[in-house]
TORDOSE-317025 format. One record per residue (C-alpha): residue number from 1; residue in one letter; x, y, z. Coordinates in Angstrom, 3 decimals, padded with zeros to 6 digits. Example, Ala and Ser with C-alpha at 12.3 -4.5 7.8 and 13.67 -1.06 7.14 Angstrom:
<recs>
REC vomar sese     east    north       up
REC     1    A  012.300 -004.500  007.800
REC     2    S  013.670 -001.060  007.140
</recs>
This chain:
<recs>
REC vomar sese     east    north       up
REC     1    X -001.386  012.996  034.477
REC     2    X -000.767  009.388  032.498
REC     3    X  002.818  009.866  032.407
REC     4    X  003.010  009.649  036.037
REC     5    X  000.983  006.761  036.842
REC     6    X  003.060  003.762  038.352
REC     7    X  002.047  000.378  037.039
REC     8    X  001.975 -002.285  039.793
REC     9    X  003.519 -005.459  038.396
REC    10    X  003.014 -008.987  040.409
REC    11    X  005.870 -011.999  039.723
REC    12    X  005.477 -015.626  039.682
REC    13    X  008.330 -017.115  039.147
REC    14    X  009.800 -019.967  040.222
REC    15    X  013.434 -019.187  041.020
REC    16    X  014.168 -016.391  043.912
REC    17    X  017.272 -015.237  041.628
REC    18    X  015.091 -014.513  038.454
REC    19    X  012.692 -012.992  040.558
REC    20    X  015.785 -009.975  041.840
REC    21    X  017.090 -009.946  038.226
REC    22    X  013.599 -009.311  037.101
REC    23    X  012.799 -006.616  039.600
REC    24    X  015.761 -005.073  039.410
REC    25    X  014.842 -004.529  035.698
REC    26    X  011.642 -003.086  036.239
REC    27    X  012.733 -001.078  038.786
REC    28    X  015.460  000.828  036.902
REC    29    X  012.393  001.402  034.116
REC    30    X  010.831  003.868  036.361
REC    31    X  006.762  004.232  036.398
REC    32    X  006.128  000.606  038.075
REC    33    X  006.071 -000.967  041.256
REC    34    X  006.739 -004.533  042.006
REC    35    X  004.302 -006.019  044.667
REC    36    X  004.660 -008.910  047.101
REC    37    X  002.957 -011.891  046.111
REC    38    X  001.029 -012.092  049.451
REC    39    X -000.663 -008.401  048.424
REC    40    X -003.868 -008.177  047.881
REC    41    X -004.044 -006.051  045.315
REC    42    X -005.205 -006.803  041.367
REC    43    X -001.719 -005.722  039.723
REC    44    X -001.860 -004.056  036.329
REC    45    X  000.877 -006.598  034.872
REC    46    X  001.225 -009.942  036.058
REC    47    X  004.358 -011.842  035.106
REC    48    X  004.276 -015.574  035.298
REC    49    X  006.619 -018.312  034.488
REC    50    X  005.832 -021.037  032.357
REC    51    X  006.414 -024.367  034.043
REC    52    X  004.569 -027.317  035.473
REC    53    X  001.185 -027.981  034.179
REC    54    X  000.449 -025.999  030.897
REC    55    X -002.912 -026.533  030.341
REC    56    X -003.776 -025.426  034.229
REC    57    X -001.491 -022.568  033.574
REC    58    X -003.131 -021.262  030.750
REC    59    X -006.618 -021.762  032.176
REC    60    X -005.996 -019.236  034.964
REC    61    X -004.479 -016.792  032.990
REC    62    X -008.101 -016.885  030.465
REC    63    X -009.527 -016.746  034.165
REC    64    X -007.614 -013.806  035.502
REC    65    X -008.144 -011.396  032.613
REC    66    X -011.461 -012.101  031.941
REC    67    X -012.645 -011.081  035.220
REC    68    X -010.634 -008.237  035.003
REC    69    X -008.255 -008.870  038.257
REC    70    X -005.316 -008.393  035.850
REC    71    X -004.631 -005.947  032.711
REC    72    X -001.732 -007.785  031.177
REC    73    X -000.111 -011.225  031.175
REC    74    X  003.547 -011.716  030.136
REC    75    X  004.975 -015.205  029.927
REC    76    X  008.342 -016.505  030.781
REC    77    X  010.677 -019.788  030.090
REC    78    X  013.880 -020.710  029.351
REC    79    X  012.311 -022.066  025.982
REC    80    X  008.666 -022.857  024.614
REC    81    X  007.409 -024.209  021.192
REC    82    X  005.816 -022.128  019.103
REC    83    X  001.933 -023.909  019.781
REC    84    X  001.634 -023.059  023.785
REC    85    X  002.855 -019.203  022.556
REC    86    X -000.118 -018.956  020.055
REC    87    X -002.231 -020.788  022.683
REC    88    X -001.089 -017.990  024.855
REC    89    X -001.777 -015.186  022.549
REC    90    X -005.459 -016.880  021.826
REC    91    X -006.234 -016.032  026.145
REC    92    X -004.796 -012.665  025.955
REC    93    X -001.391 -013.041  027.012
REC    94    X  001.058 -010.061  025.681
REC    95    X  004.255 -010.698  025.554
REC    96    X  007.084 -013.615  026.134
REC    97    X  010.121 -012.882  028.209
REC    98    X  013.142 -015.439  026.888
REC    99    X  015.583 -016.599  029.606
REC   100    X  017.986 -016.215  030.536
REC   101    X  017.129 -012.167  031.140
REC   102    X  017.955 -009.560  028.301
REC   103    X  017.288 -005.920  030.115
REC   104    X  016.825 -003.952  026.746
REC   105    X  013.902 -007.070  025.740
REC   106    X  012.172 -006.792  028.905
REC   107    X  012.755 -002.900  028.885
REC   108    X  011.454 -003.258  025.418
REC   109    X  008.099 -005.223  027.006
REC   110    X  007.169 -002.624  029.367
REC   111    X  007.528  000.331  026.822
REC   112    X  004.828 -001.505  024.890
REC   113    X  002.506 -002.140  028.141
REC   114    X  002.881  001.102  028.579
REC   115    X  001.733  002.282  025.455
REC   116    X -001.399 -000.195  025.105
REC   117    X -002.761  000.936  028.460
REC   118    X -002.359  004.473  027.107
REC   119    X -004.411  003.443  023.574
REC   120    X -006.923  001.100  026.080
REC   121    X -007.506  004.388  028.195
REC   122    X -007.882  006.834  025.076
REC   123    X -009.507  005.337  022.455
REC   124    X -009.335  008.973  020.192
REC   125    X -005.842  008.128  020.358
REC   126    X -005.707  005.889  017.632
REC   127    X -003.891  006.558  014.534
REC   128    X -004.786  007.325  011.248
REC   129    X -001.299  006.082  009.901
REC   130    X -000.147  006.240  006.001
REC   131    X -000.256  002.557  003.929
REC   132    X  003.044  002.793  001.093
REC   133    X  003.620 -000.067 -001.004
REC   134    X  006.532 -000.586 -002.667
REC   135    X  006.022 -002.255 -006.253
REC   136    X  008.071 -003.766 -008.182
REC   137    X  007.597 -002.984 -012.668
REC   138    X  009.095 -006.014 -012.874
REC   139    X  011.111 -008.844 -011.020
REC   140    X  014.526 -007.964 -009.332
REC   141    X  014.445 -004.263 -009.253
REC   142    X  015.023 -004.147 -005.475
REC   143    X  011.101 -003.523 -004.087
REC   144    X  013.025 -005.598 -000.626
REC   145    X  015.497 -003.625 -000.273
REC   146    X  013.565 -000.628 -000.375
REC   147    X  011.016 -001.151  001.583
REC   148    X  013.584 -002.382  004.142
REC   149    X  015.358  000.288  004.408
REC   150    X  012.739  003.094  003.773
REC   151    X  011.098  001.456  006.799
REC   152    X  014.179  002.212  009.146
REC   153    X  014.479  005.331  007.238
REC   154    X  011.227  006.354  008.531
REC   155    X  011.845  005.172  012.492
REC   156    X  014.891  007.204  012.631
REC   157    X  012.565  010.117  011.310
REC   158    X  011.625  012.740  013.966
REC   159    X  008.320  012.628  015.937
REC   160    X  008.670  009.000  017.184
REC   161    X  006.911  007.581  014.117
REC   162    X  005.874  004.200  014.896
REC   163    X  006.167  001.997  012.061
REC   164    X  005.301 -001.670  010.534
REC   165    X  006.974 -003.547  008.111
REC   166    X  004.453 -006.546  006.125
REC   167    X  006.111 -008.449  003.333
REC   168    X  003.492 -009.499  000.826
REC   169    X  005.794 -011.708 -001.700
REC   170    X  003.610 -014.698 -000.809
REC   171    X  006.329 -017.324 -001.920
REC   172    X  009.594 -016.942  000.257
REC   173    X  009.338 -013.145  001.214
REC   174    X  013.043 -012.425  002.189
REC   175    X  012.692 -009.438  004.583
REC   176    X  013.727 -011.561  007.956
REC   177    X  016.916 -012.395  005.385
REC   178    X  017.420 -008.584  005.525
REC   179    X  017.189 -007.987  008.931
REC   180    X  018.753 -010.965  010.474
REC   181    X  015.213 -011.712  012.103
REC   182    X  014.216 -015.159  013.244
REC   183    X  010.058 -014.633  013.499
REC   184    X  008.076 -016.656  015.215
REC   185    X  005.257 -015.636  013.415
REC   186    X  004.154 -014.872  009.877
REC   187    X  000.302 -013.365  008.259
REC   188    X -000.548 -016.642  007.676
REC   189    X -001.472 -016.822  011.489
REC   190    X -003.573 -013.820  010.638
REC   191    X -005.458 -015.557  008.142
REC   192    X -006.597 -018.916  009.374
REC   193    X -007.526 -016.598  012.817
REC   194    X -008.993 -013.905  010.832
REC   195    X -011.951 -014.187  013.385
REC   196    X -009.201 -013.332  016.600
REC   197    X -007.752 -010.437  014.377
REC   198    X -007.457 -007.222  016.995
REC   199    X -004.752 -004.750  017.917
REC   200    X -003.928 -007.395  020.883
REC   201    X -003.241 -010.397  018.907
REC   202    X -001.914 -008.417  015.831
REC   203    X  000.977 -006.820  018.374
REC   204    X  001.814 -010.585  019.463
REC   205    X  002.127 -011.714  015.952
REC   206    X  004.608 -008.879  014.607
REC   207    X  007.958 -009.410  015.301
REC   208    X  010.435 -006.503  017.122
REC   209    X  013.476 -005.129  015.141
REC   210    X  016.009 -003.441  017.477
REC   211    X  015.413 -000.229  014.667
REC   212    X  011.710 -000.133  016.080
REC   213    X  010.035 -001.288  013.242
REC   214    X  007.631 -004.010  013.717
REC   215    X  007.730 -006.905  011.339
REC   216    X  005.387 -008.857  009.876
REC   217    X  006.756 -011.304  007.526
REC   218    X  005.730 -013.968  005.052
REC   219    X  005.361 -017.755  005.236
REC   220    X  008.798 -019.191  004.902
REC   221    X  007.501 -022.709  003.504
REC   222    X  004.815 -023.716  001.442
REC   223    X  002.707 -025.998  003.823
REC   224    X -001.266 -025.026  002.987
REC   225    X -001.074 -021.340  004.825
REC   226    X -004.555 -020.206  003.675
REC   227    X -003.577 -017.332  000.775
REC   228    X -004.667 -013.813  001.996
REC   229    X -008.168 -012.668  000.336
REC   230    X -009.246 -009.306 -000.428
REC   231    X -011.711 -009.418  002.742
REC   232    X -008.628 -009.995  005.320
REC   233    X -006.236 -007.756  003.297
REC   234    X -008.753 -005.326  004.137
REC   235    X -009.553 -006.000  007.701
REC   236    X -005.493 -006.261  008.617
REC   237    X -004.549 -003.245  006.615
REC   238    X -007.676 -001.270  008.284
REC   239    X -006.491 -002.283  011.605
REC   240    X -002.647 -001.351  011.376
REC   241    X -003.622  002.095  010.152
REC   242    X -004.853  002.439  013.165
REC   243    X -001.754  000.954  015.248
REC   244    X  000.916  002.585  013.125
REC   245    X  001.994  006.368  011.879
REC   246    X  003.245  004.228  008.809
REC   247    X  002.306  000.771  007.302
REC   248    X  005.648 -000.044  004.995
REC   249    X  004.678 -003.138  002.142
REC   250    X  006.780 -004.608 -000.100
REC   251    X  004.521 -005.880 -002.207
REC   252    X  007.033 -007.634 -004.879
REC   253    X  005.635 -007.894 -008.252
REC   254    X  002.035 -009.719 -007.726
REC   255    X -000.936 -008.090 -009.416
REC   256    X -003.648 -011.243 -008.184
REC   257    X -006.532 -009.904 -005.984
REC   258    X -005.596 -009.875 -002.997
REC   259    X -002.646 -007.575 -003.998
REC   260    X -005.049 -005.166 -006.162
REC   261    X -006.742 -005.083 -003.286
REC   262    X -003.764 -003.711 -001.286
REC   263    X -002.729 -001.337 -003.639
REC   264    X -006.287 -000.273 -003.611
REC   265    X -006.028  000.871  000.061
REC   266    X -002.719  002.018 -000.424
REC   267    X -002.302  005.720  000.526
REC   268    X  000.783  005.899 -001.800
REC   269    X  002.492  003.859 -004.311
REC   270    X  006.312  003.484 -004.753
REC   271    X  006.467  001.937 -008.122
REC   272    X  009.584  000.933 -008.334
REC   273    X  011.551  000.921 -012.028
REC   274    X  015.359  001.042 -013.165
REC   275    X  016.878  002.550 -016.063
REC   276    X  016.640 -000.066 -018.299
REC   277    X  013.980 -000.150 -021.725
REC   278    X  012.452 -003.300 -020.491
REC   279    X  011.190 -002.079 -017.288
REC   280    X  010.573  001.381 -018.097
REC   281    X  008.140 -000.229 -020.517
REC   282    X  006.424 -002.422 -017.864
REC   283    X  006.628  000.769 -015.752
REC   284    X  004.633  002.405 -018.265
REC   285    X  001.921 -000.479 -018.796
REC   286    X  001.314 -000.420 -014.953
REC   287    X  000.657  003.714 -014.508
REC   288    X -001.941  003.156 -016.784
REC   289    X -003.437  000.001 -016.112
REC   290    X -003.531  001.058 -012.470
REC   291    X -005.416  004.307 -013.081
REC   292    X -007.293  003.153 -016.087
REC   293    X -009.065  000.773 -013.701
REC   294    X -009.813  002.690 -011.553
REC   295    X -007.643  001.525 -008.862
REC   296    X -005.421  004.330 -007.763
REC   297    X -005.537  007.896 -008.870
REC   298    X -002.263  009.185 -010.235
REC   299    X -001.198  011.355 -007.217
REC   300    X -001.106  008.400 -005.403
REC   301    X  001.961  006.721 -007.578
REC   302    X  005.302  007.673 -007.431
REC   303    X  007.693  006.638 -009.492
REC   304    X  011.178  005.640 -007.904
REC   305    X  014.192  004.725 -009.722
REC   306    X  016.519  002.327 -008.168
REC   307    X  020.224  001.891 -008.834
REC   308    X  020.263  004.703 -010.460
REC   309    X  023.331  005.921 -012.496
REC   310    X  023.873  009.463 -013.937
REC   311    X  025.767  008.194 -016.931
REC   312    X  023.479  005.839 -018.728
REC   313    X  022.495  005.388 -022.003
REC   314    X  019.002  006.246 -021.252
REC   315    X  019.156  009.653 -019.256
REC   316    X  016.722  010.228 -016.779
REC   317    X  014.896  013.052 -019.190
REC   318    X  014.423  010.017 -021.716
REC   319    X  012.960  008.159 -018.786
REC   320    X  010.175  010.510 -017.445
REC   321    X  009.221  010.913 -021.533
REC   322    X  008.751  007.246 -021.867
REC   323    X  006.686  006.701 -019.084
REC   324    X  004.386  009.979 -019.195
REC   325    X  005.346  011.197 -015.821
REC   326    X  008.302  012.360 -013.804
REC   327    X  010.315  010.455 -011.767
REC   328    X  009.377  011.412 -007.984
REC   329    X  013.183  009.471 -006.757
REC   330    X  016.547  008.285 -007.895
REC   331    X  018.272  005.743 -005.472
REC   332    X  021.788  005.695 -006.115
REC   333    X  023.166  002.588 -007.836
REC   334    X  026.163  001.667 -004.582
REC   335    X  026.138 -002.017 -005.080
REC   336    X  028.902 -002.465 -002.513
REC   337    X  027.343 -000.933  000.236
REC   338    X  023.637 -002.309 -000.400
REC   339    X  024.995 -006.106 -001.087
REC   340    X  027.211 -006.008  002.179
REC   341    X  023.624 -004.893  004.141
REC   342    X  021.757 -007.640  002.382
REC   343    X  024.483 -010.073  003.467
REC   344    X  024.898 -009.080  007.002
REC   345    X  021.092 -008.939  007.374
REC   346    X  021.182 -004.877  008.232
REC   347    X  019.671 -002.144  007.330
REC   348    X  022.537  000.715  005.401
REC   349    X  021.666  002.645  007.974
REC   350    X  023.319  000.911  009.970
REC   351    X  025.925 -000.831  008.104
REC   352    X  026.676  002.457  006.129
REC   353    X  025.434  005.334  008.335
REC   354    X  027.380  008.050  005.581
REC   355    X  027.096  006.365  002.175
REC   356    X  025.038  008.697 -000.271
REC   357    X  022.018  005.845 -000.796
REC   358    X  021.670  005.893  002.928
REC   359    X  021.282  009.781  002.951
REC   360    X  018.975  008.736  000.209
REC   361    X  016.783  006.484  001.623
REC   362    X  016.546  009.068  004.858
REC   363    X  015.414  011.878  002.368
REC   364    X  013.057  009.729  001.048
REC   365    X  011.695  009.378  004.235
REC   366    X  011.787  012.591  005.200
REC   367    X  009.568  013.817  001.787
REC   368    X  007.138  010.787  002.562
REC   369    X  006.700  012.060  006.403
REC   370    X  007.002  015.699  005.562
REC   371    X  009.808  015.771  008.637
REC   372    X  013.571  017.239  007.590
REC   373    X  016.219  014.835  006.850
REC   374    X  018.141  017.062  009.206
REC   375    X  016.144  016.316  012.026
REC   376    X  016.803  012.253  012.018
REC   377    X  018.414  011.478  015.518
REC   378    X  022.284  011.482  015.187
REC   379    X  022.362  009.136  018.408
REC   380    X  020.543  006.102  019.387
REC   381    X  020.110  003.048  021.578
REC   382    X  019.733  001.685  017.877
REC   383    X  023.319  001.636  017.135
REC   384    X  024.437  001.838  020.776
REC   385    X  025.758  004.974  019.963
REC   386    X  023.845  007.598  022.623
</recs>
């Protein structure tokens, strides 16, 4: 069977100490075997280190996995700027390996060479995962903090869901903010090397969360990123339906093309509103501009209510008259707890594990996945709780 395959792994490092630590590592993973560097043998992963001559470096690595005599290339260094790692990703190369050593990162590494051998072997395993956007009626209702949060929501979910996180608020998208993430990467990689754009280079661009979701933030600058058209929404959101059980978007409150255009392949819509005449107004404008043109039908949109209080002026009956439909969710209105979790850059889940909007955001999962809220894992490595 697949599962017990063992994985032969070749090193090339430079220091004899970093070359124990490492195998030590891989060795308590279970399912590989580090080889000698005199064998003979083409290894499934070759780990090299990145020093000396670059160029010469990268050269042989194109070499080596174009002729086939290796599966997988992951690069090490104490540091490295952020041009040799997308000249690295460009050849093929997987993953990068920080030093000094973290075990859970490299742990992390193998996990995921595990699983693309496993999707390179079967290719009727890939996924036909669900798209939700989360839209905002109108600007500061919360469509970050939602999609944050129902994003870890849905990776604590039973069934192992794997799950992506792409921030589409194409000026300053805040989501690394909310996950005290430092990317590397952002889409606009993805669009000036549309042309590059598989599941290979896709999984080097997205950036790990220690929740398992895989991030894929916006530019953090403006500095000429080429804006994301129709034709690549298209192509990227195609491709991580097929890499993901769920593709999580906060989509903010654009309406230009390109976002159309992803609420178009959208599989669901969270349109976000509060309890408030303005934006249950604006709520109302957008259910039927959205299915009077035709671009979603009205089983795709769900309405979600955000800071929701039972005593308000406008109860939630009123609501659901105004806007012609009924509200699908309320998320509680606990500004303590959610402003703490935007300040500490964590999820509630984490930062509020038994406050009634995280039990919230879980149930919302849950209904979206069609799993029970009762069957989200109590322990984790998450949390380092197990």
């Amino acid at each position: 069977m697949e599962m017990d395959k063992r994985y032969t792994i070749k090193l090339a490092l430079t220091s004899l100490n970093l070359t124990k630590k490492l195998s030590q590592i891989i060795n308590s993973s279970g399912g590989f075997e580090v080889i000698a560097a005199v064998d003979t043998r083409h290894p499934d992963l070759l780990v090299m280190e990145l020093s000396g001559d670059v160029g010469k470096i990268m050269k042989g690595i194109e070499s080596l996995l174009k002729s086939g005599k290796v599966s997988d290339v992951f690069l090490t260094a104490e540091s490295v700027n952020p041009t040799i790692l997308m000249q690295a990703m460009r050849i093929g190369v997987k993953e990068f390996i920080a030093q000094p050593f973290d075990d859970m990162e490299i742990l992390d590494a193998l996990k995921r060479f595990k699983e693309r051998q496993t999707v390179g072997a079967v290719q009727a395993g890939k996924k036909n995962g669900q798209i939700i956007s989360v839209f905002g009626s109108k600007g500061g209702v919360g469509t970050t903090t939602v999609a944050v949060n129902l994003a870890v929501s849905l990776a604590k979910c039973a069934g192992q869901y794997s799950i992506a996180l792409l921030d589409m608020n194409t000026l300053f998208g805040e989501i690394p903010l909310f996950l005290e993430m430092e990317p590397k990467f952002h889409w606009g990689e993805i669009t000036k090397h549309i042309d590059r754009l598989d599941d290979t280079f896709l999984s080097n661009i997205l950036t790990h969360h220690r929740s398992g979701v895989q991030v894929l933030p916006s530019p953090a600058y403006l500095n000429g990123h080429v804006r994301p058209t129709p034709e690549i929404m298209d192509k990227l959101l195609g491709l991580m339906k097929q890499m993901f059980d769920f593709v999580i978007i906060d989509s903010g409150q654009s309406t230009n093309d390109s976002s159309l255009k992803v609420l178009q392949i959208s599989d669901t819509l969270l349109l976000l509103s509060i309890l408030s005449l303005p934006c249950l107004t604006n709520t109302n404008k957008l259910l039927k501009s959205l299915t009077d043109l035709g671009y979603m039908s009205p089983d795709r949109i769900k309405v979600v209510l955000n800071r929701y209080i039972k005593k308000n002026e406008i109860s939630l009956k009123d609501a659901e008259a105004s806007i012609g439909t009924k509200i699908f969710f309320t998320i509680p209105n606990e500004y303590d707890a959610t402003m703490a979790a935007i300040n500490n850059g964590k999820p509630l889940l984490e930062l509020a594990p038994k406050s009634q909007i995280t039990k919230t955001f879980l149930d919302l999962a849950a209904s979206l996945s069609n799993s029970k809220a009762g069957e989200v894992k109590k322990k984790s490595m998450f949390f380092g709780l197990a």
